[in-house]
Rosetta silent file (secondary structure, phi, psi, omega in degrees, C-alpha in Angstrom):
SEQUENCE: XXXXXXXXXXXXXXXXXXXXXXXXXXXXXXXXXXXXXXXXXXXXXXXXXXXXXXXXXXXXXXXXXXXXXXXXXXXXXXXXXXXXXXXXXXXXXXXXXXXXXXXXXXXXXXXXXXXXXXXXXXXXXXXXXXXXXXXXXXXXXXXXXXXXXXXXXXXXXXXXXXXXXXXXXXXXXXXXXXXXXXXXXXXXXXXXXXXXXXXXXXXXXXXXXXXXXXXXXXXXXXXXXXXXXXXXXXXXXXXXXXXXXXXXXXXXXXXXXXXXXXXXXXXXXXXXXXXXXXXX
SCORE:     score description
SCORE:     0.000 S_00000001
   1 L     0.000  143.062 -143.847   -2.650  -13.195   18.111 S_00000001
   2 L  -116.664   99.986  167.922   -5.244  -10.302   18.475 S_00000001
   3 L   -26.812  154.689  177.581   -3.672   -6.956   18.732 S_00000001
   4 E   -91.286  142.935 -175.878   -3.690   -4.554   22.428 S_00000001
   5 E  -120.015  111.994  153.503   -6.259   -2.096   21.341 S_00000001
   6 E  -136.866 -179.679 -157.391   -6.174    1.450   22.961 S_00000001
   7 E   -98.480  122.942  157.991   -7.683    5.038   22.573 S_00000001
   8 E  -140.731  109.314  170.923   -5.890    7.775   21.016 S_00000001
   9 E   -35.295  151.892  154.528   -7.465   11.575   21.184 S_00000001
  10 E  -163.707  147.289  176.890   -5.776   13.768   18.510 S_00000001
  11 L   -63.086  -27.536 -142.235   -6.672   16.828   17.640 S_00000001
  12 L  -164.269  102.120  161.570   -6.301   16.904   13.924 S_00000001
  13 L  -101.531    7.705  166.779   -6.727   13.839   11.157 S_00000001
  14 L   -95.344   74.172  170.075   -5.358   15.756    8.265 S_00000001
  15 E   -75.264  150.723  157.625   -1.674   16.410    8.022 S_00000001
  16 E   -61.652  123.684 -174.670    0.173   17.685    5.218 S_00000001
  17 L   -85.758  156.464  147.598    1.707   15.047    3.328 S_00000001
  18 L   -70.850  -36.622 -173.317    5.467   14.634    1.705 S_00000001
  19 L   -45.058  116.233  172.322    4.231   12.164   -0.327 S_00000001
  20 L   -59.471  113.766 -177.375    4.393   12.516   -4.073 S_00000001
  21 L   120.792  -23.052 -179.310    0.832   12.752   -5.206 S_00000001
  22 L   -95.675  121.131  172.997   -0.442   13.582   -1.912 S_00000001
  23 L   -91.949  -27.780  166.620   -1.689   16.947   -0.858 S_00000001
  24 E  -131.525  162.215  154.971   -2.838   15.347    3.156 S_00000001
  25 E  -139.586  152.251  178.951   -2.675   12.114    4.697 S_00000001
  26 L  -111.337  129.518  156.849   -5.106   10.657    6.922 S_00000001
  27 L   -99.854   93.728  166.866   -4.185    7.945    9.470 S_00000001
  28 L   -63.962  -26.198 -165.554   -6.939    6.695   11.316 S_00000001
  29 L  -116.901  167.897 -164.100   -4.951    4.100   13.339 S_00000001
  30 L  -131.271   67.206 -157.590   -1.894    4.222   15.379 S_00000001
  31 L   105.742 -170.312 -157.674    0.307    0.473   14.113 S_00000001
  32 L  -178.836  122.194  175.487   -1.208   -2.168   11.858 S_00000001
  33 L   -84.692   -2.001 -173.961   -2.261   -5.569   12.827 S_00000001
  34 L   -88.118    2.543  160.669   -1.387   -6.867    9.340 S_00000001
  35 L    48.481   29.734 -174.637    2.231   -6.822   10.772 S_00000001
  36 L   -67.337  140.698  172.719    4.231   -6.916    7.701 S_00000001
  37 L   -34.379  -64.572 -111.655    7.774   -8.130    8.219 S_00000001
  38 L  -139.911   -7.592  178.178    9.329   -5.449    5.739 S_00000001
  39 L   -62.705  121.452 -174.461    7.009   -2.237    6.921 S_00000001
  40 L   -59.714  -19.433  173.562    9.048    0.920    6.866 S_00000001
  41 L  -113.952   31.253  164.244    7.168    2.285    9.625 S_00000001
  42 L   -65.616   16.978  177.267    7.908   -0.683   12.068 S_00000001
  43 L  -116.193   27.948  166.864    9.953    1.719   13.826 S_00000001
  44 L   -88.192  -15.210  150.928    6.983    3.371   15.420 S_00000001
  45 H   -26.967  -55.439 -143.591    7.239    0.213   17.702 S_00000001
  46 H  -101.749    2.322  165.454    9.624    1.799   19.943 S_00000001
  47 H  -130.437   25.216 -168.451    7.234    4.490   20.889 S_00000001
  48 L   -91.083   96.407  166.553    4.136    2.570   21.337 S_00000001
  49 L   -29.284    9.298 -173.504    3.238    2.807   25.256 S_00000001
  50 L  -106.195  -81.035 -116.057    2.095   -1.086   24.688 S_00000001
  51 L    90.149   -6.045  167.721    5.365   -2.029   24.483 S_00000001
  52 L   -83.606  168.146  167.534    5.160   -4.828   21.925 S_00000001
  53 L   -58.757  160.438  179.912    6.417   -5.549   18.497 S_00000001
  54 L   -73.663  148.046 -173.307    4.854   -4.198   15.516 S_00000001
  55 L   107.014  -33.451 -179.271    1.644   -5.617   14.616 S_00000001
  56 L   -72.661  -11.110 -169.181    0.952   -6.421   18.348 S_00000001
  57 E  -146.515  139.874  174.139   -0.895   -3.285   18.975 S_00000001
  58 E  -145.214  151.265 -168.433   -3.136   -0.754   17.356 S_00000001
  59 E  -136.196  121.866 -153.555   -4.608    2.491   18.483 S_00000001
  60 E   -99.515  138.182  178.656   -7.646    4.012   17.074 S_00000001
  61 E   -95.542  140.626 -166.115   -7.828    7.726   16.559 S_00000001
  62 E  -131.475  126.953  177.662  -10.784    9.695   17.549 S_00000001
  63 E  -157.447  161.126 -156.276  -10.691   13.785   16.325 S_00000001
  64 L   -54.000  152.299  164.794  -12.526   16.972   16.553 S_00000001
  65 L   -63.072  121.337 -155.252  -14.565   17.204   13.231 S_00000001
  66 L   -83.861  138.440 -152.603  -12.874   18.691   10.380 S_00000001
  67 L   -67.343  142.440  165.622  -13.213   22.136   10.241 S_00000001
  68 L    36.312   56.855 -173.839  -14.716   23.691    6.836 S_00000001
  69 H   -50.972  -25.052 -158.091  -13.964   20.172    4.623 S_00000001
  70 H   -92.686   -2.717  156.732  -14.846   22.042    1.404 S_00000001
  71 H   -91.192   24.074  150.751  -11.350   23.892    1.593 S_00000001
  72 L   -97.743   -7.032  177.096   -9.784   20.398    0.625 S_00000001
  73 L   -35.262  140.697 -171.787  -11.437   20.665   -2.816 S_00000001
  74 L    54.878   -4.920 -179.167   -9.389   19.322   -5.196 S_00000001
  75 L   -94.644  140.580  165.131   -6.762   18.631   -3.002 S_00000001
  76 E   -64.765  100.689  172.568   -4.965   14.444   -2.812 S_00000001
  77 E  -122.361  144.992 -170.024   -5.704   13.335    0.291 S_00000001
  78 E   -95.517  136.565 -150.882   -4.229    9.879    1.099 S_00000001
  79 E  -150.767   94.726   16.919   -5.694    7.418    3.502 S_00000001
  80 L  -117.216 -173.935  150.960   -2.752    5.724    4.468 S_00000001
  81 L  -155.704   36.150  173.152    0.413    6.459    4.524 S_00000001
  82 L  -168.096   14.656  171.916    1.824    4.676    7.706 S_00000001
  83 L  -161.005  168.055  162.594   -1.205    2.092    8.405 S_00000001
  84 L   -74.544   75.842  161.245   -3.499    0.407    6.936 S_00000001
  85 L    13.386  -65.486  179.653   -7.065    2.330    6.579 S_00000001
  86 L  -117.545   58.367  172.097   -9.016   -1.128    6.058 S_00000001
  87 L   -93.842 -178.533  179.932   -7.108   -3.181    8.617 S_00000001
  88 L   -25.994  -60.223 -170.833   -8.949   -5.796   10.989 S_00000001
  89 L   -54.838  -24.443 -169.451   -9.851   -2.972   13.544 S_00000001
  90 H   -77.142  -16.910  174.396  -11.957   -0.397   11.119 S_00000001
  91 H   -80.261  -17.943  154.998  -14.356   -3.273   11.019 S_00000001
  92 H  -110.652   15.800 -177.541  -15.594   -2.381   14.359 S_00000001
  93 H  -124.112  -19.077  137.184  -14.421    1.088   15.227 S_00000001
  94 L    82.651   31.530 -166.559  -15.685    2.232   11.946 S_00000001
  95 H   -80.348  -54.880 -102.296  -12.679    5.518   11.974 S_00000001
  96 H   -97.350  -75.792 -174.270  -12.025    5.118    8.663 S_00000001
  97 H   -69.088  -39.386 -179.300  -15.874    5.024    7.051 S_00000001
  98 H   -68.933  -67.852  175.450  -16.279    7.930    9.969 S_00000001
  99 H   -39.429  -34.691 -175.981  -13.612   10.614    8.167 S_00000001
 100 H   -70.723  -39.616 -178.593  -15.042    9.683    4.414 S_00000001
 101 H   -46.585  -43.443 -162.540  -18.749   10.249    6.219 S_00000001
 102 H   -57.390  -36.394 -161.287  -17.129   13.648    7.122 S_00000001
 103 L  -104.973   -7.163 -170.260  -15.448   14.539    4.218 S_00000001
 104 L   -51.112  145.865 -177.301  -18.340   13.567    1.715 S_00000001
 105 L    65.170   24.641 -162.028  -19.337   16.632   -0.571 S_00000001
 106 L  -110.700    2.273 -145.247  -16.510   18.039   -0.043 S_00000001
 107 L    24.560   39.728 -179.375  -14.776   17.886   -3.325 S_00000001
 108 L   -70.538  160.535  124.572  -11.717   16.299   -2.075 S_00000001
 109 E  -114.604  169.727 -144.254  -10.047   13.551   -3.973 S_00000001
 110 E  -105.785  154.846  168.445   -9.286   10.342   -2.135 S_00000001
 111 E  -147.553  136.205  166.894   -6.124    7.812   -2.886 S_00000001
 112 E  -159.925  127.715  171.201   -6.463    4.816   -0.532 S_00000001
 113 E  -117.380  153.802 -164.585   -4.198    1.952   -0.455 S_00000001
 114 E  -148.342  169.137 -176.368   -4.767   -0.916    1.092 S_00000001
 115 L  -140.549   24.931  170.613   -4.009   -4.960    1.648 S_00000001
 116 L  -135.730  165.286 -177.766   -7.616   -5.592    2.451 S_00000001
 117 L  -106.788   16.103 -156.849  -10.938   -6.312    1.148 S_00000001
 118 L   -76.504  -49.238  177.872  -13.021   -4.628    4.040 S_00000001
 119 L   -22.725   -9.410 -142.512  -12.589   -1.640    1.407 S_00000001
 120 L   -98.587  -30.837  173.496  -15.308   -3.619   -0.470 S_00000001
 121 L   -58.952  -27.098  176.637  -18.149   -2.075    2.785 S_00000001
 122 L  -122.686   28.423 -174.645  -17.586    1.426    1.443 S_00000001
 123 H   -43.160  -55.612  164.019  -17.744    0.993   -2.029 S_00000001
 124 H   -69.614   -2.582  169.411  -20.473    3.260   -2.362 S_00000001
 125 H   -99.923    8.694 -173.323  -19.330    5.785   -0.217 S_00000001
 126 L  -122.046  -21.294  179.860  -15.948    6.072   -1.680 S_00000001
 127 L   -50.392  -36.722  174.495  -17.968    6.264   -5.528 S_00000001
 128 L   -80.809    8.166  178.002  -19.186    9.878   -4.487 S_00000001
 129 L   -85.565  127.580  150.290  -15.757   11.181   -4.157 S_00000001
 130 L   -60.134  132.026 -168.098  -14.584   12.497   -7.756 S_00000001
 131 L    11.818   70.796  178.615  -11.668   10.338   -9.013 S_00000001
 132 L   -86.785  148.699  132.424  -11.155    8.682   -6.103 S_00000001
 133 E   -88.175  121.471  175.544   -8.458    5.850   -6.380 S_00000001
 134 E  -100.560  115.856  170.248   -8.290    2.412   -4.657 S_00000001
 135 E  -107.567  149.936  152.410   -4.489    0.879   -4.996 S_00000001
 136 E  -116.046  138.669 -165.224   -4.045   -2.422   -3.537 S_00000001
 137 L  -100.972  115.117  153.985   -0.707   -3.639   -2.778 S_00000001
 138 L   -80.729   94.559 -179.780    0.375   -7.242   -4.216 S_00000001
 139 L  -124.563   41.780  179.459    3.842   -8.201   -4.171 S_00000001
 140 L  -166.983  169.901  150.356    3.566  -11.854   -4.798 S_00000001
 141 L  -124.916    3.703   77.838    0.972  -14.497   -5.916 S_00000001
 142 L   120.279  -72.285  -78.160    2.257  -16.464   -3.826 S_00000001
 143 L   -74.441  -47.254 -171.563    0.086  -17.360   -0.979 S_00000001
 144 H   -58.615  -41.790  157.988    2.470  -19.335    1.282 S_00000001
 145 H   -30.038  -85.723 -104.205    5.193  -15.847    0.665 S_00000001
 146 H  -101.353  -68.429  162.003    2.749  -13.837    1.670 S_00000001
 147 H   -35.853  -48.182  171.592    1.783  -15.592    4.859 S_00000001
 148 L   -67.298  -23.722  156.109    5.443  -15.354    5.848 S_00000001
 149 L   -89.651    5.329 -171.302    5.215  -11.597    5.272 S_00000001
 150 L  -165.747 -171.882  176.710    2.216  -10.372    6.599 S_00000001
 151 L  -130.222    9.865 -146.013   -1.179  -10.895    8.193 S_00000001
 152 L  -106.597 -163.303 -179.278   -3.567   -9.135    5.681 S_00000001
 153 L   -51.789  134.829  167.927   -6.093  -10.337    3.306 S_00000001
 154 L   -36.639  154.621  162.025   -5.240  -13.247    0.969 S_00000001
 155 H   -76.100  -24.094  164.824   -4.147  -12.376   -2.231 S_00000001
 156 H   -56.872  -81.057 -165.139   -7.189  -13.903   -4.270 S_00000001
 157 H   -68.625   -0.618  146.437   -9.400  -11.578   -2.113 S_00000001
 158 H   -79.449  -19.235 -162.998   -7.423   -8.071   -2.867 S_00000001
 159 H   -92.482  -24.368  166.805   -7.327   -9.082   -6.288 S_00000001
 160 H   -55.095  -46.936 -164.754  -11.267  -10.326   -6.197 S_00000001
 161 H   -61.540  -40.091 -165.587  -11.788   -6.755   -4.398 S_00000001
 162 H   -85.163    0.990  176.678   -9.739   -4.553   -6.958 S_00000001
 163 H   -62.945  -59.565  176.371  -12.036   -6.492   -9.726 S_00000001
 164 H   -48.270  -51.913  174.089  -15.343   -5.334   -8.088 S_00000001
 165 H   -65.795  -43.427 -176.631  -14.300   -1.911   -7.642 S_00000001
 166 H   -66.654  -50.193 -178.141  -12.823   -1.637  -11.181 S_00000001
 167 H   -52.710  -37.654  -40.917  -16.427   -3.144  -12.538 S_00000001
 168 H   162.122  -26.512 -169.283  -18.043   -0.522  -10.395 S_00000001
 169 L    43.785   34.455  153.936  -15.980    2.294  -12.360 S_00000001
 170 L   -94.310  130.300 -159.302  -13.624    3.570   -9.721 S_00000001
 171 E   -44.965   83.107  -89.507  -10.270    4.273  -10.791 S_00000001
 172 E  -146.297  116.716 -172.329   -8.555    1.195   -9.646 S_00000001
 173 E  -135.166  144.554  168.238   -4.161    0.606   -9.020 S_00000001
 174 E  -111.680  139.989 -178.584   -1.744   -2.585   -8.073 S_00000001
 175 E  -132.216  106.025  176.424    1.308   -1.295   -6.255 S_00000001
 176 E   -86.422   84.613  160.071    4.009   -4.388   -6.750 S_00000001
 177 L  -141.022  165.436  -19.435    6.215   -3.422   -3.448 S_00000001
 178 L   -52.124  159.656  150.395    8.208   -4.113   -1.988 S_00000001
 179 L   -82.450   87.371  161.482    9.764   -6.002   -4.816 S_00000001
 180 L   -73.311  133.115  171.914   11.912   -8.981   -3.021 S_00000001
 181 L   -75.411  130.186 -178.895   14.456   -9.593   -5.191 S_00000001
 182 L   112.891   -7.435 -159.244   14.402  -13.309   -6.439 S_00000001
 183 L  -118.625  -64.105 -161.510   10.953  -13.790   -5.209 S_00000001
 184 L   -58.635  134.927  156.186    8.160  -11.073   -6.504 S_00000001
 185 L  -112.423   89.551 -172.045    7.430  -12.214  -10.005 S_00000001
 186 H   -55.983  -63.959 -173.043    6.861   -8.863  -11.308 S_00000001
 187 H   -40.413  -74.289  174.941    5.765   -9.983  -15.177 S_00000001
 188 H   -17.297  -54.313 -165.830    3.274  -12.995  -13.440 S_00000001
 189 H   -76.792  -45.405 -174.329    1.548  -10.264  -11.342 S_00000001
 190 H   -66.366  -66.695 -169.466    1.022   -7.419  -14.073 S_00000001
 191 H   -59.492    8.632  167.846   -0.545   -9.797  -16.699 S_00000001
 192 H   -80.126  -32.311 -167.859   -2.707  -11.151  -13.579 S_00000001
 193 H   -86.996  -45.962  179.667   -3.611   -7.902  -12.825 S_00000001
 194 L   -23.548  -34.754  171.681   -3.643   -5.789  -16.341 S_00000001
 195 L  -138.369   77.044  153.915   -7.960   -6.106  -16.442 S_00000001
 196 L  -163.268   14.816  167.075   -8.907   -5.314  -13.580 S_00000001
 197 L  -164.759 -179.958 -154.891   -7.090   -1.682  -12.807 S_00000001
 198 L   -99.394  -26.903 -159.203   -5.848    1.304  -14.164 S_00000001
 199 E  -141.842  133.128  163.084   -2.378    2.246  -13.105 S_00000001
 200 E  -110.997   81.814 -165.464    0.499   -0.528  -12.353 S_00000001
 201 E   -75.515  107.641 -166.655    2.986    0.851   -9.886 S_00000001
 202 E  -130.503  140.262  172.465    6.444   -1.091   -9.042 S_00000001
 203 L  -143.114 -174.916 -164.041    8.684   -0.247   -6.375 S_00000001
 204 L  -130.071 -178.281 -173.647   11.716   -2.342   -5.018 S_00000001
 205 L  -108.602  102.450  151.245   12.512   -3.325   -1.392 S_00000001
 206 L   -67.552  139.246  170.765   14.715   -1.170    1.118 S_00000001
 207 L  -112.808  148.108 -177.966   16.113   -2.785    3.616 S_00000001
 208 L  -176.599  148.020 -173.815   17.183    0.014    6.905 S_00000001
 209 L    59.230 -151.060 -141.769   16.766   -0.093   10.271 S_00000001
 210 H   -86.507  -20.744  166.623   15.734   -3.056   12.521 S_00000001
 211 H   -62.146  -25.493  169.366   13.462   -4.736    9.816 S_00000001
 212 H   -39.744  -57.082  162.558   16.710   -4.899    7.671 S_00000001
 213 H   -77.271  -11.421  149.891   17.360   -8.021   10.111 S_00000001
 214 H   -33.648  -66.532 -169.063   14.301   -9.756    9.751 S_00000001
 215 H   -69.651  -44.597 -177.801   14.422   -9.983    6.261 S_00000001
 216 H   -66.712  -28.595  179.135   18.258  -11.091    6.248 S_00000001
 217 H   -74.726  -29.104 -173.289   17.180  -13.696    8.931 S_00000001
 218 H   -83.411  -15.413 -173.880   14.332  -15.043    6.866 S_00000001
 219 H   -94.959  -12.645  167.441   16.340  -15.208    3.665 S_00000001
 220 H   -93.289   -4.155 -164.326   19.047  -16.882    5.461 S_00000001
 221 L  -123.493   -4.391 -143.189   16.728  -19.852    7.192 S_00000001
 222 L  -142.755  -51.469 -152.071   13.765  -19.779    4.464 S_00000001
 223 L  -132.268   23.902  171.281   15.639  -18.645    0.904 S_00000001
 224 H    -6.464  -72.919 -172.607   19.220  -19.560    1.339 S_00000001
 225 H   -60.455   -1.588 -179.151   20.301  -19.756   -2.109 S_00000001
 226 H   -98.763  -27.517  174.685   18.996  -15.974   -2.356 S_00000001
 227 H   -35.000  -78.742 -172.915   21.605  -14.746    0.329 S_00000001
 228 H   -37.631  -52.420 -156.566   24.536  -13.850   -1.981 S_00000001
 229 H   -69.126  -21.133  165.953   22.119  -12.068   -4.398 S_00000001
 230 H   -92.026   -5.334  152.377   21.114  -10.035   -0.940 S_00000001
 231 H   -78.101  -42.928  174.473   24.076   -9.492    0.429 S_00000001
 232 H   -53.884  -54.283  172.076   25.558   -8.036   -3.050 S_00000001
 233 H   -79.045    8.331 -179.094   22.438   -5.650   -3.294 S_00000001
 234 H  -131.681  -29.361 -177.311   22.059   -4.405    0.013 S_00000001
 235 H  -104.460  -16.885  156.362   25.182   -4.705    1.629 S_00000001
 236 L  -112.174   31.719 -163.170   27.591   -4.150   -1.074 S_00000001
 237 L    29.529   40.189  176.536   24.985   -1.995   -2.952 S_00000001
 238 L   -68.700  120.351  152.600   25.268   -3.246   -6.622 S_00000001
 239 L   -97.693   41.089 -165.843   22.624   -2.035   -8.391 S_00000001
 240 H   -75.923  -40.503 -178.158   22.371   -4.415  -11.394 S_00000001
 241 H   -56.805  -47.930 -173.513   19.757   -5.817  -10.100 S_00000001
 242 H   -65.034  -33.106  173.154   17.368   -3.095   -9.985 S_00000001
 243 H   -80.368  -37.591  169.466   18.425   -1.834  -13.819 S_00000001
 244 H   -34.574  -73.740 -177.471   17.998   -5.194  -14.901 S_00000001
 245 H   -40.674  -54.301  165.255   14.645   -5.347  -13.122 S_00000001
 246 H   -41.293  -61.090  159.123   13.796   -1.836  -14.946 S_00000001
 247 H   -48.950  -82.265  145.893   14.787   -3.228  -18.133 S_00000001
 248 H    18.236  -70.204  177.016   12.092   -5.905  -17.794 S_00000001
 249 H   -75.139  -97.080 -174.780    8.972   -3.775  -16.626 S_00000001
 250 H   -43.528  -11.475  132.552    9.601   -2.264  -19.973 S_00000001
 251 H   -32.862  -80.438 -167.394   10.046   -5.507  -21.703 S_00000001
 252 H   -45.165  -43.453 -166.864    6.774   -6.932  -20.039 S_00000001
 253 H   -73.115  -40.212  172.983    5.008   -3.603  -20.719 S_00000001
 254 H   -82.437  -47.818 -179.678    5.723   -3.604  -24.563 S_00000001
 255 H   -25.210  -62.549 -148.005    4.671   -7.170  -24.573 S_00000001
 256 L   -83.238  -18.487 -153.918    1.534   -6.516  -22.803 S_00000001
 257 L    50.293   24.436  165.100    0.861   -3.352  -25.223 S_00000001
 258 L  -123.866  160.421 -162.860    0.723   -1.321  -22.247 S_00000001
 259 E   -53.431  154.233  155.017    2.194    2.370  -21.707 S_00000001
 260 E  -131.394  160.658 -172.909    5.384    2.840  -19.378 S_00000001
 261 E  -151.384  130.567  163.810    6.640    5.363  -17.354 S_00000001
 262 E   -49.589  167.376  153.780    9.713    6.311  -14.942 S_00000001
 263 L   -76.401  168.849 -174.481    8.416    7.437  -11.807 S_00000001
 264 L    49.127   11.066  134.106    8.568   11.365  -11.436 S_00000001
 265 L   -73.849  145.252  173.178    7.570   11.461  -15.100 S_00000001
 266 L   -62.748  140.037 -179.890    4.555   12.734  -16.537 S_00000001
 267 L   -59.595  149.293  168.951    2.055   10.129  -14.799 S_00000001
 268 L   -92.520  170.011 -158.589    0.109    8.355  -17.620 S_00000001
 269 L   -83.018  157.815 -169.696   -3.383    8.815  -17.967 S_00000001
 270 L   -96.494   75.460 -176.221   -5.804    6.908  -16.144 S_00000001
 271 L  -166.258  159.250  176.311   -7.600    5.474  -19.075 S_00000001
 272 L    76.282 -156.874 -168.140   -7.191    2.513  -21.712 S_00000001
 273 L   -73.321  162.402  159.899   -4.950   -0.198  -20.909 S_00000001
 274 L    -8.445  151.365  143.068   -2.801    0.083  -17.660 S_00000001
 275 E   -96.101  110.557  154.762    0.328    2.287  -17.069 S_00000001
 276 E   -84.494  145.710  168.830    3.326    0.456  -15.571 S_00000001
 277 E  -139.081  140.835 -152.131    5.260    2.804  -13.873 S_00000001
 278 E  -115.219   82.206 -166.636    8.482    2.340  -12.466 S_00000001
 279 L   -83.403  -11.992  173.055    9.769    3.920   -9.270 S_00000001
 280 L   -12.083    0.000    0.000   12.899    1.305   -9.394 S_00000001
């Protein structure tokens, strides 16, 4: 089904981010037609003038031209951090490729994550940015998972995309979230990934709010035998899993001969073999 498309004016595309790592974020879009099941900001739904579920609607932002760009030098700015950047819509409305045009010479540096391979149209525009990063988020191989959670690009074409870019020699990251427990084969995915990016990133799955019942409804009709292990982590909040899981990534990672790191640790450098890092 083809998202309701409308116009939204705004004044401003740079806000000040929260975000660790982030000094702005840019949102070009309003929603996300790639509709994942498990998105934290599906509760942006409930103030969307279309009136549909998330994923049914998206609303492209159009704003005055940013004033004096060359006072973001050196400053993170993140493109997204509540949509997708390089979802369906940016291939015609172009916001996305319009803000980088904008921002070009500007010494900024860019972090843009993504589930798509559209990223692959501004490859040379995102190469004049100084240590710009492209993460793409995997949290399966999958493909039939993946269908049940989303709408975005297969996974063989983010992981063809993050190849191209890494050959290309922009600084290149896989961000395995959410982690469903029982499902995400965390190990599988890093040595799939391990030469072809820079930084390996793991995060786990919250469940809160109205997506919380999605996910228990799909795991009770789709993954049965996985209920108990999701009622015990989320509803009576044992966290064995998640130390376990921790335990592991640093398992896999000395296997692998590559560096690990808690999150909110120094980050490891973006050179040599991968870093897993663990926000868990």
């Amino acid at each position: 089904m083809e998202p309701v498309i409308g116009v939204v004016p705004v004044r401003q595309i740079l806000t000040k981010s929260k975000l660790p790592g982030a000094d702005y974020a840019v949102n070009p879009y309003v929603g996300c037609a790639h509709a994942c099941r498990y998105c934290f900001a599906s509760f942006m739904a409930r103030h969307s003038v279309h009136g549909g579920p998330w994923g049914s609607f998206v609303d492209v932002k159009y704003w005055e031209p940013v004033k004096r760009p060359g006072a973001y030098a050196g400053k993170r700015i993140l493109l997204s951090s509540v949509t997708d950047p390089y979802q369906p819509a940016e291939a015609k409305y172009r916001r996305t490729r319009a803000f980088l045009e904008s921002m070009q010479g500007s010494g900024c540096r860019l972090s843009i994550l993504t589930k798509s391979d559209l990223v692959l149209r501004d490859l040379d525009l995102i190469r004049t940015f100084p240590g710009a990063e492209v993460t793409w988020s995997v949290n399966t191989l999958d493909e039939a998972f993946r269908r049940d959670m989303d709408r975005a690009a297969s996974i063989e074409r983010r992981l063809a995309a993050m190849r191209t870019f890494h050959e290309a020699g922009v600084v290149t990251g896989c961000f395995i979230a959410p982690v469903f427990p029982g499902i995400t084969d965390v190990r599988a995915i890093i040595r799939r990934v391990r030469d072809r990016c820079r930084c390996i990133e793991v995060d786990g799955l919250n469940l809160r709010g109205p997506y919380a019942r999605t996910i228990f409804a799909y795991i009770a009709a789709r993954r049965p035998a996985l209920l108990p292990l999701y009622e015990d982590i989320y509803r009576k909040g044992n966290g064995a899993y998640w130390a376990h899981l921790r335990e592991e990534l640093a398992a896999v990672a000395a296997e692998e001969g590559l560096p690990f790191a808690e999150g909110g640790s120094p980050r490891p450098r973006w050179d040599g073999a991968p870093a897993v890092v663990s926000y868990l």
